[in-house]
N, C-alpha and C positions, 0 to 999 in steps of 0.2 A: 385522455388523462389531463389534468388542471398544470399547468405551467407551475402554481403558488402551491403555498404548504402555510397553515397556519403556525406561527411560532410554536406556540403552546405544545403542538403537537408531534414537533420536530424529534429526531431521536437523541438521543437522553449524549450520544457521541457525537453531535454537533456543537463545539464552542461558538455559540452566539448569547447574545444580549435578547433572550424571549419576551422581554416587555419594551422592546425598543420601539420597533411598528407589528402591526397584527401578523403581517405576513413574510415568507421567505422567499428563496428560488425555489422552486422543486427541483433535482437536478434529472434529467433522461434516465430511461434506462439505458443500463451499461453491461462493464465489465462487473462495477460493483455492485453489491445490495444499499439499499438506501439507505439504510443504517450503519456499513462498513465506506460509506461513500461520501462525496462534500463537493456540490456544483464548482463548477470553475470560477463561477463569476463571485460565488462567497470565499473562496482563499486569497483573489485579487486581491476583493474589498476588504475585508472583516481579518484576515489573518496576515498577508502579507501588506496590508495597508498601503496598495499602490494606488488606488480611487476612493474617491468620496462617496460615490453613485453610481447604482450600477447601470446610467447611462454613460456615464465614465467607464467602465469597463469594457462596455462592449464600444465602445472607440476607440478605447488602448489596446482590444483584441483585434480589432480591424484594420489599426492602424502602425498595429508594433507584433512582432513574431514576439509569439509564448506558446513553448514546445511543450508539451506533454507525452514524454518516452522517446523524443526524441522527433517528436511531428507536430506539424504547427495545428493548432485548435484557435476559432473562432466564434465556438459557440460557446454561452456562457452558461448554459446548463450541462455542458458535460459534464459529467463526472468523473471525479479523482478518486483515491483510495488507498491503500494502504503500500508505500514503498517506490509509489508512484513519482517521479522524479519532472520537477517542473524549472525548464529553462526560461531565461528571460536574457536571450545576448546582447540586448541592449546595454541592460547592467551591468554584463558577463557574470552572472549570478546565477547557480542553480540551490532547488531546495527540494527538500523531500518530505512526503506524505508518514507520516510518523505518529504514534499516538502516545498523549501522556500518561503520566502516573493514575488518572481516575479511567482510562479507556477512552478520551476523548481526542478527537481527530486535531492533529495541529500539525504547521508545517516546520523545518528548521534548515537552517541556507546548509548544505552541502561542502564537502572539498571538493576542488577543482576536478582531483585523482581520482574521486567516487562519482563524481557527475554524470561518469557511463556505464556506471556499474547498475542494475535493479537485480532484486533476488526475488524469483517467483518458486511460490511453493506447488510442486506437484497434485494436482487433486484428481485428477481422472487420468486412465490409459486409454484410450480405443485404437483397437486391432481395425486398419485398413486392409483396402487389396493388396495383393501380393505380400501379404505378410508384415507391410509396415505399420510404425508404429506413429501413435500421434498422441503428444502431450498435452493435458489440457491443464493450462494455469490460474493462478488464483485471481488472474488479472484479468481472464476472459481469451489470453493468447493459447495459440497451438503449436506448436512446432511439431514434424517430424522429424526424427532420426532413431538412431543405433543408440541411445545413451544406455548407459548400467544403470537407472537410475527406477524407481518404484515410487508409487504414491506416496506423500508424506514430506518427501524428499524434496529438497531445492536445488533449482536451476539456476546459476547466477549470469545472468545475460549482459550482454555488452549490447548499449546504444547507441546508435538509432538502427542496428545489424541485426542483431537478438540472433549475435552466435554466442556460442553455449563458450563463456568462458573456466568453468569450474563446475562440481556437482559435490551437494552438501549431502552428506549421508543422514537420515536420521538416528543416530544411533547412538550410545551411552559414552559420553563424555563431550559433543555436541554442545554448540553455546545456541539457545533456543527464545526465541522471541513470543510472548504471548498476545494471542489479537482477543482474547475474549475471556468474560468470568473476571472473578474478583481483584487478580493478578494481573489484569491487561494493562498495555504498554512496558510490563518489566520486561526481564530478561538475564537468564541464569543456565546452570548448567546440566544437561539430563543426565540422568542418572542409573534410568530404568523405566522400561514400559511393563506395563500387566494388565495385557489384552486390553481395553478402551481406556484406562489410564497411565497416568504417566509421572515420575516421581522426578522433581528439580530441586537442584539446587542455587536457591533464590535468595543471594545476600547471606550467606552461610546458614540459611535456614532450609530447613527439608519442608515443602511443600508437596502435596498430592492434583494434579487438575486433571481434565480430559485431554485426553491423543490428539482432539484433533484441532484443540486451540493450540498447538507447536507450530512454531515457523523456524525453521533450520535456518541461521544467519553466520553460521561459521563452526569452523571447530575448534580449535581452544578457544580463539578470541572472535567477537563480531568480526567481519570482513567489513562492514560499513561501521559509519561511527554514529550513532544514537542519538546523539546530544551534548 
């Protein structure tokens, strides 16, 4: 696979400048899909604007810890992605992977109090040996255990541990985050599922999307802060 990525061709959730130079980072593959994701070395440069170049970057990752989830990353095509929380203790600054009002990937500094907080949405079960259970997240992690908790459903993780502090239920009355479709990056209250859709209440508007652009981020209220 090619390291670069022609601007032009980038996804449409990448906030960059496409006529700036021909080409970008490609980022690895990951936890994310390329188009739910955003290389390391372009949030440095281009969104947190702590380099010029991203031979600057990869100096400032060689030479300065910048944790992602809680673990230092030096390569500057990892990729990030949605809720992903990026340390820089230098600063003493954290911020988080967040998307705006058009669905496009931006980051925004964090409270101190949420910095060990991430919320990973449940997307798969599998049944191991002996009967245990293994969760798989939107983020690429797994945990086993005993949770009450079903697909759909959010985990809210403490970092850099990713013990289970909380479980968000999917369920009607639920504050729900959208990662995709016309509504991505709002976030409003559900109301009611009807088998693959799902009715919100978005700015006291009734809106109808799909099930499974829901991300569970609290019950009356966000548990993190938005923005």
């Amino acid at each position: 696979m090619k390291n670069h990525l022609k601007r032009i061709a980038s996804p449409r959730t990448w906030l960059i400048n496409r006529k700036q130079n021909k080409f970008t980072v490609r980022p690895k593959p990951g936890a994310h899909s390329l188009e739910q994701g955003l290389a390391l070395g372009i949030v440095v440069r281009d969104l947190l604007k702590l380099a010029s170049t991203m031979m600057e970057v990869k100096k400032l990752l060689n030479d300065q810890e910048i944790l992602v989830d809680g673990k230092r990353r030096k390569d500057h095509r990892f990729i990030t992605g949605l809720f992903d929380v990026i340390a820089i203790p230098a600063l003493k600054k954290s911020f988080r992977v967040l998307l705006d009002a058009k669905g496009r990937i931006i980051v925004k500094e964090t409270l101190a109090e949420e910095s060990s907080l991430k919320p990973c949405k449940i997307v798969g079960k599998t049944v191991l040996s002996k009967g245990k259970i293994q969760f798989n997240l939107h983020d690429g992690k797994n945990l086993i255990g005993e949770y009450q908790a079903k697909v759909g459903d959010t985990l809210m993780l403490d970092l850099p541990s990713l013990a289970v502090k909380e479980i968000l239920v999917r369920d009607k009355g639920a504050t729900v985050f959208l990662t995709k479709g016309k509504n991505a990056g709002s976030h409003g209250f559900l109301k009611e599922i009807k088998n693959t859709e799902a009715i919100l209440n978005l700015k006291g508007k009734e809106i109808e999307t799909t099930k499974k652009y829901l991300f569970v981020i609290g019950k009356k209220e966000s548990a993190i802060t938005l923005g």
